[in-house]
Backbone bond lengths (Angstrom), bond angles and torsions (degrees), N, CA, C in turn:
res aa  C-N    CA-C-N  psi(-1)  N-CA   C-N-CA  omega(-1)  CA-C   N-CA-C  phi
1 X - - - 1.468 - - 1.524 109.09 -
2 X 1.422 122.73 118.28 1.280 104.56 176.88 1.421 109.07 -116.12
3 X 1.663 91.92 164.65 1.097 115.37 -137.41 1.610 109.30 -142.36
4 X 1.778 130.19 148.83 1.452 95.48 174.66 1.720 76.38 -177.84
5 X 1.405 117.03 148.94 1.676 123.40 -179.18 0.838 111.27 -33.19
6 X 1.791 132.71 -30.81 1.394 134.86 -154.13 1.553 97.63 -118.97
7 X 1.312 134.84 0.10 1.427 109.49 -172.84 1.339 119.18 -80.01
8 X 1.229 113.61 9.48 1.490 114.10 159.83 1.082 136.31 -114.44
9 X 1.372 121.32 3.50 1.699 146.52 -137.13 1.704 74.53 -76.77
10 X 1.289 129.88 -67.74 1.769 110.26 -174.52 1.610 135.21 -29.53
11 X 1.458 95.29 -14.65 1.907 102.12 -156.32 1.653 106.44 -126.57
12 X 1.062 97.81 143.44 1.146 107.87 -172.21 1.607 126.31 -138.50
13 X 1.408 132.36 114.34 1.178 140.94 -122.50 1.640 122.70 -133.47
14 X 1.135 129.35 132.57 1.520 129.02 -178.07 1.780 107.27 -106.20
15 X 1.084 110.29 113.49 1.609 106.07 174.17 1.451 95.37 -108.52
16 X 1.085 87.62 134.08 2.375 112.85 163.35 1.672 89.43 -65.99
17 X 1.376 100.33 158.36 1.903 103.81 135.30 1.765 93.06 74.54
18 X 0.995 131.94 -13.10 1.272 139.90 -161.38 1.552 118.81 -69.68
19 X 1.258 113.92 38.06 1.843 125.65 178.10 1.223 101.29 -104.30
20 X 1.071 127.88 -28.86 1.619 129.66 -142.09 1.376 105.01 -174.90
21 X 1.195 106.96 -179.75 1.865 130.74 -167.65 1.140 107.90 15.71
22 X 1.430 114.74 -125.17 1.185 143.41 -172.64 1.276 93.79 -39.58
23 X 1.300 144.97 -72.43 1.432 141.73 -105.58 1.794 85.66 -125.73
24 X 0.900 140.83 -0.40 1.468 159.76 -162.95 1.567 99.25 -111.05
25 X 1.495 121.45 -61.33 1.071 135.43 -159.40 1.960 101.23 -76.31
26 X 1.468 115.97 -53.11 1.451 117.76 159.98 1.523 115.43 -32.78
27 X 1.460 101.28 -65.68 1.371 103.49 -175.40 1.365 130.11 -56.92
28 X 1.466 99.67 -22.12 1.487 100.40 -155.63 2.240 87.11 -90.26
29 X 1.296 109.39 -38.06 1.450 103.78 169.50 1.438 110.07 -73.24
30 X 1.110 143.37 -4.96 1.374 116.23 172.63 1.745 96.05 -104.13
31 X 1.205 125.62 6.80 1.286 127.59 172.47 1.702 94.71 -79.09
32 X 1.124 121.09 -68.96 1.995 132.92 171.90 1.251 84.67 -20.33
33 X 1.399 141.00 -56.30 1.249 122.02 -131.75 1.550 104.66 -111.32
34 X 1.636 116.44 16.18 1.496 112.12 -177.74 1.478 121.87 107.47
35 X 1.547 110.59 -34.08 1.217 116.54 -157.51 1.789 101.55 -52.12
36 X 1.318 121.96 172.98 1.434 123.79 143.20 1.280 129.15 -99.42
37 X 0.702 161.05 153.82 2.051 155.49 -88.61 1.493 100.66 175.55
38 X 1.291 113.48 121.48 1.261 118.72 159.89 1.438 105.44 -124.97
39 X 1.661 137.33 115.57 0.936 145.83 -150.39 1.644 108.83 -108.47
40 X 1.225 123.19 146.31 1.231 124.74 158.05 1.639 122.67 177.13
41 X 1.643 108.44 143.26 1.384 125.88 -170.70 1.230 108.05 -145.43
42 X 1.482 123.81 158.27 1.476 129.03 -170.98 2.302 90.77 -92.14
43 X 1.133 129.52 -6.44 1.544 134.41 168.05 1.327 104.91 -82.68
44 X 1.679 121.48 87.51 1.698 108.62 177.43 1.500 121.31 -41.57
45 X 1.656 104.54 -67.15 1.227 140.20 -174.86 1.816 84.52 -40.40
46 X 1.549 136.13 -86.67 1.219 99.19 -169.91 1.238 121.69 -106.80
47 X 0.998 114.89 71.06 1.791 122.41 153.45 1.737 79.85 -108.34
48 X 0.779 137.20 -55.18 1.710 135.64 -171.71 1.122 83.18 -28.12
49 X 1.723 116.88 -108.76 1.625 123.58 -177.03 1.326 120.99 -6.28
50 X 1.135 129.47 -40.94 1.426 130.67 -159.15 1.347 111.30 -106.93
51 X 1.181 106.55 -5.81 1.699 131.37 -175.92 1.783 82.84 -100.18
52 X 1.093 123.18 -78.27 1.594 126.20 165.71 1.404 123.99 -4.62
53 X 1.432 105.61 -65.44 1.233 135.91 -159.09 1.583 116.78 -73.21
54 X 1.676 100.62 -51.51 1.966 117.41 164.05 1.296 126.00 -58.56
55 X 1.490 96.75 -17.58 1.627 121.50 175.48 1.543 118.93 -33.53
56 X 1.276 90.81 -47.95 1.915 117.02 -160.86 1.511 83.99 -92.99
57 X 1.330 154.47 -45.94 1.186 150.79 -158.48 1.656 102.81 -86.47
58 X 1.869 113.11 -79.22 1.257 99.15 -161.47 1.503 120.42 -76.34
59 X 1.266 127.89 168.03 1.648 131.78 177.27 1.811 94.84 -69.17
60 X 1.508 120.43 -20.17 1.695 86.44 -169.78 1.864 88.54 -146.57
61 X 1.233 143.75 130.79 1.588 126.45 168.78 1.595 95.53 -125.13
62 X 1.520 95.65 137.64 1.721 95.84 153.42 1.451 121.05 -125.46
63 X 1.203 129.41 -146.35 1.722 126.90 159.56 1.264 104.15 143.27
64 X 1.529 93.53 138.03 1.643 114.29 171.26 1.837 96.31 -128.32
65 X 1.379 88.59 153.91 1.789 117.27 -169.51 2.101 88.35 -91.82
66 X 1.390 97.05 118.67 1.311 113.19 162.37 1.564 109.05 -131.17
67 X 1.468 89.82 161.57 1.876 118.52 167.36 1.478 91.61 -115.35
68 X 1.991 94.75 110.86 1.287 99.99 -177.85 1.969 105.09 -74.83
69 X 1.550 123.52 1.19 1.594 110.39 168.07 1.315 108.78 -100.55
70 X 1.318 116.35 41.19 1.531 115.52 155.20 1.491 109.42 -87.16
71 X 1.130 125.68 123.27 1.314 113.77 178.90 2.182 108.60 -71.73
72 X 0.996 120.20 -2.93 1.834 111.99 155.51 1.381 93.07 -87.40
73 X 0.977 159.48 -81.30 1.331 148.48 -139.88 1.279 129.26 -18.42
74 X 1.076 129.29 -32.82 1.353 164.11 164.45 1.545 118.75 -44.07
75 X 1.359 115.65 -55.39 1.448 149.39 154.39 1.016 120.75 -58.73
76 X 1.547 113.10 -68.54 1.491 119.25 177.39 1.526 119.24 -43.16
77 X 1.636 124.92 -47.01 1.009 140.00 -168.82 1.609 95.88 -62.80
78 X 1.557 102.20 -78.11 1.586 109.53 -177.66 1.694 130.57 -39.15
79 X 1.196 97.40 -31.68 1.652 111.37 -179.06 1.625 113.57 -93.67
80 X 1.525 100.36 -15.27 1.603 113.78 154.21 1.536 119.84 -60.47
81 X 1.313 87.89 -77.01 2.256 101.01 170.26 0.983 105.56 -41.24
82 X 1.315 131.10 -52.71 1.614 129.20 -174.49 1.380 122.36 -55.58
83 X 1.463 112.26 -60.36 1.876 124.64 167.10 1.222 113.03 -40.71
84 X 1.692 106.78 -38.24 1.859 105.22 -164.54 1.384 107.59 -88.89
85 X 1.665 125.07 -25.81 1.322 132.85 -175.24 1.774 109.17 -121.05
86 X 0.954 106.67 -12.83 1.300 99.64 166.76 1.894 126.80 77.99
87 X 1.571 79.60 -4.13 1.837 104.69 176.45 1.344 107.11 -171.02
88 X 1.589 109.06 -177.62 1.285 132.94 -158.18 0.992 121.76 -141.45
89 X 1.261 161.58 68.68 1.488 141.82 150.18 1.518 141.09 -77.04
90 X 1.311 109.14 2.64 1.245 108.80 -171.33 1.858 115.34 -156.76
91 X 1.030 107.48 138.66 1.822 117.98 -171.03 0.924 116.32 -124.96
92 X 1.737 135.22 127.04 1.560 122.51 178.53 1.284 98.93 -124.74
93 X 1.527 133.46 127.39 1.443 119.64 -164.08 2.032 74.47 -122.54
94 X 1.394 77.20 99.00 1.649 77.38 155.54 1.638 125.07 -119.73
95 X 1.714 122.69 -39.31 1.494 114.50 164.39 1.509 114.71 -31.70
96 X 1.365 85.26 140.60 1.386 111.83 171.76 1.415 104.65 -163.56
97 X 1.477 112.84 154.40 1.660 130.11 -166.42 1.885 93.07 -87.77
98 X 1.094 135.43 137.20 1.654 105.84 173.56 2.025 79.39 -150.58
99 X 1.901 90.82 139.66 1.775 91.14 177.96 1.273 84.00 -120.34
100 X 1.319 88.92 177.87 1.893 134.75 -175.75 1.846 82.67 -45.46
101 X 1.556 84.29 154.64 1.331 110.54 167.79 1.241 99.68 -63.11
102 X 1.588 106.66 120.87 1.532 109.82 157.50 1.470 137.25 -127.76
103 X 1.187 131.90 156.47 1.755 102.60 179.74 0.892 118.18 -80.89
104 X 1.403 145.14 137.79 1.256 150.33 -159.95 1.611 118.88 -42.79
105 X 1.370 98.65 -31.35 1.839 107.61 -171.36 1.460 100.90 -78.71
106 X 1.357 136.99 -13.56 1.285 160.45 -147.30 1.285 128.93 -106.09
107 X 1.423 85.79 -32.03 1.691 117.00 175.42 1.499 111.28 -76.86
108 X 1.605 110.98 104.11 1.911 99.73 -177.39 1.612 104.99 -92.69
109 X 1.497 108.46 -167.88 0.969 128.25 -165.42 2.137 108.53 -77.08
110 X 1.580 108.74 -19.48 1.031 99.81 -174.91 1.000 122.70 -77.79
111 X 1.393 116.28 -24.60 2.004 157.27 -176.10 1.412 92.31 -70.56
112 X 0.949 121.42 -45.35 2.043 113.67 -151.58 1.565 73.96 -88.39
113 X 1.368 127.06 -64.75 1.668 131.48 -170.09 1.498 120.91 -11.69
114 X 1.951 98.56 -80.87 1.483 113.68 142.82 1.123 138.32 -8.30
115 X 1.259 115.73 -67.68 1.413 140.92 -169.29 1.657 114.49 -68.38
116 X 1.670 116.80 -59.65 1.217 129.37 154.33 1.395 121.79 -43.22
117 X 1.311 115.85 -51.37 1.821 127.57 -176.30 1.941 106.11 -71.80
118 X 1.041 114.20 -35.81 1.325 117.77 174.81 2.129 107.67 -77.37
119 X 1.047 96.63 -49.84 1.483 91.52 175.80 1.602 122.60 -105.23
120 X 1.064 141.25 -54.84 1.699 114.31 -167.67 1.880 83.82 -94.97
121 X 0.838 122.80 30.54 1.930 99.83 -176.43 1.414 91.39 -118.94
122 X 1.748 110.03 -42.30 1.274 105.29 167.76 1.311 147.52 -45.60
123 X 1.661 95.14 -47.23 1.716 142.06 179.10 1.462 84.99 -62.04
124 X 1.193 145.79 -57.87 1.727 139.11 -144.38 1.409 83.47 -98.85
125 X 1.298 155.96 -59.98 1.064 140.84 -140.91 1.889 108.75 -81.58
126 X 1.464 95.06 -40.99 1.676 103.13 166.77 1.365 124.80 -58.47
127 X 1.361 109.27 -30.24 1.783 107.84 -163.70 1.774 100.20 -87.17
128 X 1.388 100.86 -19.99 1.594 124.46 -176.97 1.815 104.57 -56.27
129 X 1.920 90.28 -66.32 1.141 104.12 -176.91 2.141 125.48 -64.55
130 X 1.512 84.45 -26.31 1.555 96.87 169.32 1.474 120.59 -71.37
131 X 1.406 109.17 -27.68 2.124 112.37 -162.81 1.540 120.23 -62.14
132 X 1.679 113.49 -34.94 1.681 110.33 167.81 1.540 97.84 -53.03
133 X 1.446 108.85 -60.11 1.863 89.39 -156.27 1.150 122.48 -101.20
134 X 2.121 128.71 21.92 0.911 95.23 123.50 1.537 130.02 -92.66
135 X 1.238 115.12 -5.40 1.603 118.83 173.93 2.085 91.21 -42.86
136 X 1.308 116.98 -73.06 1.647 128.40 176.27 1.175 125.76 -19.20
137 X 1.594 107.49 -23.91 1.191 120.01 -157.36 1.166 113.24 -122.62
138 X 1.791 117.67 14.12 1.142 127.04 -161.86 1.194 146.54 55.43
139 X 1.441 98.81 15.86 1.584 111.92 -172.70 1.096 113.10 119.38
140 X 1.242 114.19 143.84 1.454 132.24 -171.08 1.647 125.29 -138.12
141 X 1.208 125.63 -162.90 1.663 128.98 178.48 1.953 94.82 -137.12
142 X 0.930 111.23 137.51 1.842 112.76 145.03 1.319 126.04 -119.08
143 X 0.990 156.89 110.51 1.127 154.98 175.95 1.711 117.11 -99.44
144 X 1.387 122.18 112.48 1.738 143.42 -169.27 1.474 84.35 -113.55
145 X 1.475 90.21 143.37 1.588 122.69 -169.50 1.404 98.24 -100.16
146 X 1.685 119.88 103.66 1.778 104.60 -179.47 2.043 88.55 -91.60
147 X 1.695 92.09 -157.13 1.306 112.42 167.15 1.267 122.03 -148.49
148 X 1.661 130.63 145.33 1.519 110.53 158.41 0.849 147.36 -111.45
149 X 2.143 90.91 49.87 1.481 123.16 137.23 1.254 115.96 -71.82
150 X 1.424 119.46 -2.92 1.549 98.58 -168.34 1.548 87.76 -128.46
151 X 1.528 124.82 -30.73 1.498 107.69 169.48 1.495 119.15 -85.73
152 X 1.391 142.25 -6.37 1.037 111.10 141.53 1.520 123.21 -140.68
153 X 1.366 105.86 48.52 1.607 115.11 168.74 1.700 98.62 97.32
154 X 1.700 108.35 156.17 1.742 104.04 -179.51 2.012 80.75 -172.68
155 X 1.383 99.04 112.17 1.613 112.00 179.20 1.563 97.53 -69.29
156 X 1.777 103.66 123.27 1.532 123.07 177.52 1.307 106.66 93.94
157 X 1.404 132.13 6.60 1.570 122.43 175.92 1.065 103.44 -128.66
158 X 1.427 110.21 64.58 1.658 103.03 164.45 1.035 140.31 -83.06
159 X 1.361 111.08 -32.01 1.514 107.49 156.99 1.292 118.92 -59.69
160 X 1.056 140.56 -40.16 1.180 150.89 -151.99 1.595 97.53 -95.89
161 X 1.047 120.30 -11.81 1.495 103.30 166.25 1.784 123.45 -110.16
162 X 1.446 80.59 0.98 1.404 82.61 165.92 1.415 133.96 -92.24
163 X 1.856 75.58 -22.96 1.818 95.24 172.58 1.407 132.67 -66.50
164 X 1.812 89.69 -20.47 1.601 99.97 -177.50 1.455 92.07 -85.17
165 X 1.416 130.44 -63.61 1.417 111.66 -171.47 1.232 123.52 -58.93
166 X 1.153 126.60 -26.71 1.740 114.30 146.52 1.433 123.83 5.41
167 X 1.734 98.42 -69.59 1.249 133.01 -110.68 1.996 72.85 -104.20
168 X 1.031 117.45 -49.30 1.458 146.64 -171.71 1.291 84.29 -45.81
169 X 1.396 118.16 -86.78 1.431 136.04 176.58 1.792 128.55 -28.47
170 X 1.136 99.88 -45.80 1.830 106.35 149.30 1.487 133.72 -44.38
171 X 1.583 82.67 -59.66 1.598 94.83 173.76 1.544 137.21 -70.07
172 X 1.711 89.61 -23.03 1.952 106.21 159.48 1.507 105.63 -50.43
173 X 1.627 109.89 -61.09 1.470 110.17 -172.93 1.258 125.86 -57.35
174 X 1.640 113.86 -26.25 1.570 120.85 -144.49 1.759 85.45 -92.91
175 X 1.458 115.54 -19.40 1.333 120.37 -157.01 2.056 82.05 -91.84
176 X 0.948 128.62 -72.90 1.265 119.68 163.98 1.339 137.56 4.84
177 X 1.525 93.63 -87.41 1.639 100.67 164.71 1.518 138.08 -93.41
178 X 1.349 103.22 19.64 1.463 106.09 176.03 1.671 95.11 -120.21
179 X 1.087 154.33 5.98 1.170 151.89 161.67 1.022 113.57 -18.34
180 X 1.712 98.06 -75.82 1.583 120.04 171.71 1.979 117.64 -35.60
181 X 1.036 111.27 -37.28 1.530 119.53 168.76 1.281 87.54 -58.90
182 X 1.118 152.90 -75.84 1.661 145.67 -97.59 1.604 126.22 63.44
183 X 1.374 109.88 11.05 1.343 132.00 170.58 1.619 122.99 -66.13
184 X 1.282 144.23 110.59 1.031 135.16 -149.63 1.441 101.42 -117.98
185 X 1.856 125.46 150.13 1.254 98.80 -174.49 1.923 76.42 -141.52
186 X 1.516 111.95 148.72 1.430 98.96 170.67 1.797 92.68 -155.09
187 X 1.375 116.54 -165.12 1.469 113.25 -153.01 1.755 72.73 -154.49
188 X 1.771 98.95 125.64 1.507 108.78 155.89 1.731 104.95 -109.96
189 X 1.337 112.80 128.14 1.180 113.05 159.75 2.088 126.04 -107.30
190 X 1.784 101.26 99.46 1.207 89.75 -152.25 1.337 105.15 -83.06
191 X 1.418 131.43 -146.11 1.528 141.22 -176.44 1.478 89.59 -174.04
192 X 1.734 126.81 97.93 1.157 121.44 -134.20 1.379 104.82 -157.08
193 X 1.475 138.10 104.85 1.584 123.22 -171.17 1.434 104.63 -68.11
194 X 1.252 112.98 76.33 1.421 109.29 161.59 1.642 107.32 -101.79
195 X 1.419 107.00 -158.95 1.572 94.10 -165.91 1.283 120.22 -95.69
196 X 1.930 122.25 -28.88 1.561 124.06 126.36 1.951 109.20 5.91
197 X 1.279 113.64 -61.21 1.271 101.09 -129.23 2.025 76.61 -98.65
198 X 1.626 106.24 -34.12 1.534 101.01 -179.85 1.493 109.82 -50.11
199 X 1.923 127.16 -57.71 1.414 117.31 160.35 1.600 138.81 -15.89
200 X 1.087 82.09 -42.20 1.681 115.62 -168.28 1.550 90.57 -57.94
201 X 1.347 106.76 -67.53 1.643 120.39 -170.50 1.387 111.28 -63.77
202 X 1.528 121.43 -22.61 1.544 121.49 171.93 1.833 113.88 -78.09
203 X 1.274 106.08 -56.40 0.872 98.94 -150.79 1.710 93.55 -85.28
204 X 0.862 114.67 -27.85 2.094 115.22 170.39 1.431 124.47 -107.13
205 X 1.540 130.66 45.54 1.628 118.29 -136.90 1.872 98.37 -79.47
206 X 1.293 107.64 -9.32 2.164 102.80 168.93 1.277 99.93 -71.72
207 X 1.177 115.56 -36.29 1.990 95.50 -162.50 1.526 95.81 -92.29
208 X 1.488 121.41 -19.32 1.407 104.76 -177.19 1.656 114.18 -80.46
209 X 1.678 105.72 -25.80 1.695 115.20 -163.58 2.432 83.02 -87.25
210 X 1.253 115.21 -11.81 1.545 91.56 165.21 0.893 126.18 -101.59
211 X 1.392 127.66 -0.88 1.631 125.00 164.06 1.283 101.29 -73.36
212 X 1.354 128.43 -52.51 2.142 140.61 -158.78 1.863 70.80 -45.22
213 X 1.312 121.07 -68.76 1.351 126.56 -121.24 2.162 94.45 -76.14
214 X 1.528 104.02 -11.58 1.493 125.01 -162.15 1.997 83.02 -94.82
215 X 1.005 122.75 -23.19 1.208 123.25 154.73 1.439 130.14 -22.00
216 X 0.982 143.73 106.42 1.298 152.12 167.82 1.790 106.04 -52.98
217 X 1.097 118.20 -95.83 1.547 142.34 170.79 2.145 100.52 -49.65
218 X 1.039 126.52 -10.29 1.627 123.55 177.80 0.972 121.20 40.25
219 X 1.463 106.33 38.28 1.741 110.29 167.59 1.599 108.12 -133.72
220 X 1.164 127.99 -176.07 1.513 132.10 155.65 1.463 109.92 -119.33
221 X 1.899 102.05 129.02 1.524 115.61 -176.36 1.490 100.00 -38.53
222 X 1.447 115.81 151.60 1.542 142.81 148.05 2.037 102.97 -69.04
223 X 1.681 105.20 126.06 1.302 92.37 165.29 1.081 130.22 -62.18
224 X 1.805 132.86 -29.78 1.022 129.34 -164.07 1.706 103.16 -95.28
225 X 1.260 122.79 -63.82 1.500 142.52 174.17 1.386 103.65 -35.53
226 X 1.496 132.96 -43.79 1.364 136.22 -161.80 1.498 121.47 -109.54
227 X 1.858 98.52 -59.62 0.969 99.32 -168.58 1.841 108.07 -85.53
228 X 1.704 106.60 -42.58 1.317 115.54 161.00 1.779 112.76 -19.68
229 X 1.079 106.42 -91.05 1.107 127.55 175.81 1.646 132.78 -15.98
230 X 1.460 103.16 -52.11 1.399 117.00 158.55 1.640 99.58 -63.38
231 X 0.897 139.31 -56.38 1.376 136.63 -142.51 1.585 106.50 -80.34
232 X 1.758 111.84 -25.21 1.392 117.63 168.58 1.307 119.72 -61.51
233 X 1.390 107.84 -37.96 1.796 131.87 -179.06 1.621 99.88 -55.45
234 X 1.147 110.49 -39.66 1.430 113.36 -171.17 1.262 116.54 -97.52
235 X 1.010 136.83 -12.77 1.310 144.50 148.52 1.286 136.81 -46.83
236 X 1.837 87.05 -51.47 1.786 112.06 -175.84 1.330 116.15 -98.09
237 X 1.556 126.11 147.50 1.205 132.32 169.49 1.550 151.22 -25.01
238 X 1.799 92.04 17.06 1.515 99.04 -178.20 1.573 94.23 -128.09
239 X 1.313 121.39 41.67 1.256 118.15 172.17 1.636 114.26 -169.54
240 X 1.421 96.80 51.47 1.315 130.39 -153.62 2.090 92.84 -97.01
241 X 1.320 113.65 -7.68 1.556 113.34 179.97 1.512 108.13 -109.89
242 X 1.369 109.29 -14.47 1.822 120.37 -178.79 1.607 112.11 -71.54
243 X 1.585 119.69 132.38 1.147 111.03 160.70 1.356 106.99 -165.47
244 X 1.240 115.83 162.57 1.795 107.91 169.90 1.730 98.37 88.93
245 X 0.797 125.51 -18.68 1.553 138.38 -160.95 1.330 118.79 -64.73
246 X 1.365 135.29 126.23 1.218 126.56 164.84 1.859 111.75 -100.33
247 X 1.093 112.48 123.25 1.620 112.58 -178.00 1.556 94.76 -120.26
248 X 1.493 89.04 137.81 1.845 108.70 -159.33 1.846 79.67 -114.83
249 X 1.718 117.18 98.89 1.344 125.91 167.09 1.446 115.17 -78.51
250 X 1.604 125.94 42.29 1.286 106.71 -151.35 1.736 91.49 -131.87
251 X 1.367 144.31 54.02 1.353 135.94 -176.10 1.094 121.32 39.93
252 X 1.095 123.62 45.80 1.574 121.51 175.54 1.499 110.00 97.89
253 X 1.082 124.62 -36.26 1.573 131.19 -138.80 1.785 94.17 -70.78
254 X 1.296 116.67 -26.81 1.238 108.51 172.75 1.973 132.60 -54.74
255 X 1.209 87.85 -33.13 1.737 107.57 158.25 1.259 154.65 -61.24
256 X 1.707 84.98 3.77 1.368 116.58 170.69 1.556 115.20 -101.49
257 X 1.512 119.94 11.31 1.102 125.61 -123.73 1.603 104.78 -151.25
């Protein structure tokens, strides 16, 4: 995959979720790579830090603190990135609401609510609010955060795996009819030590220590090194024919699946 401080210096990007893990680790590699950063998380205090922190890395950072179930939020964010950079090429919808392992019968209506409104309601309302300018901009990248909780089942995440395939399901379409833009839409599903996945290991450590072990490669992706990384590829100009795509970032483990 190549790669170089500047191979992104053209593009310029809004990550969800962007305090931490997953959405930290994207940012912080497409920051390496030039991009400019438009930041945002419903945690002020650290999207600050992490807004802080990209400082020293990318050429440009901004960010405002949203609640992605505000129905403006959506807008606000986009018409933010836009004012401060003046364009668009690139979207990472990674927030998502995600609870404790639960058993499915267990799971109420306020949990699935959450869960849905933070991820595919979010995911549809952002890519909505993003499509004039990157359509404007001649084309663009999106990148939706799946799971394989949601491609091939994960006992106690039911909402949450429905939320990701939701989310999957958007991006089939969005990849469809935005072609014609040159707009690209694809779905990383990582397997990723972010902090999601550290919980995971507290509060369930058998079901979490038998997936590690269902592992192919016997490690868990790095956000920035692994999962980052893919997500720069997809962003940047050497993957300008990809779309519709689901890429399973997870050591193999998807192949069980």
């Amino acid at each position: 995959m190549y790669a170089h401080p500047q191979s992104l210096s053209e593009h310029t990007v809004i990550v969800t979720g962007a305090s931490r893990g997953v959405g930290l680790g994207i940012a912080t590699a497409l920051a390496e790579r030039g991009a400019r950063l438009f930041l945002t998380d419903i945690d002020g205090p650290a999207l600050t830090a992490a807004h802080n922190s990209l400082e020293a890395v990318a050429p440009a950072v901004a960010s405002v603190p949203a609640d992605l179930r505000e129905p403006r939020s959506a807008s606000v964010i986009v018409d933010a990135a836009t004012a401060r950079f003046g364009t668009l090429t690139g979207l990472v919808n990674n927030a998502v609401w995600v609870q404790n392992p639960t058993p499915f019968v267990e799971q109420d209506d306020a949990a699935f609510a959450r869960t849905f409104d933070t991820g595919p309601r979010a995911t549809f309302h952002l890519m909505k609010a993003a499509y004039p300018h990157l359509k404007a901009a001649g084309g663009g990248s999106i990148i939706n955060l799946g799971s394989s909780a949601g491609t091939g089942g994960e006992e106690g995440f039911a909402a949450y795996a429905g939320a990701k395939e939701a989310i999957r399901g958007i991006t089939r379409v969005a990849s469809l009819e935005w072609g014609k833009d040159a707009i690209r839409a694809n779905i990383i599903a990582p397997y990723a030590n972010s902090e999601g996945m550290k919980a995971w290991e507290t509060v369930d450590p058998d079901a979490y220590h038998r997936a590690l072990q269902r592992n192919p490669m016997g490690r868990i992706g790095d956000v920035k090194a692994d999962i980052g990384a893919v997500a720069a590829w997809l962003i940047g100009d050497e993957s300008t024919y990809i779309t519709g795509r689901t890429f399973m970032v997870d050591g193999g483990a998807g192949a069980y699946r």
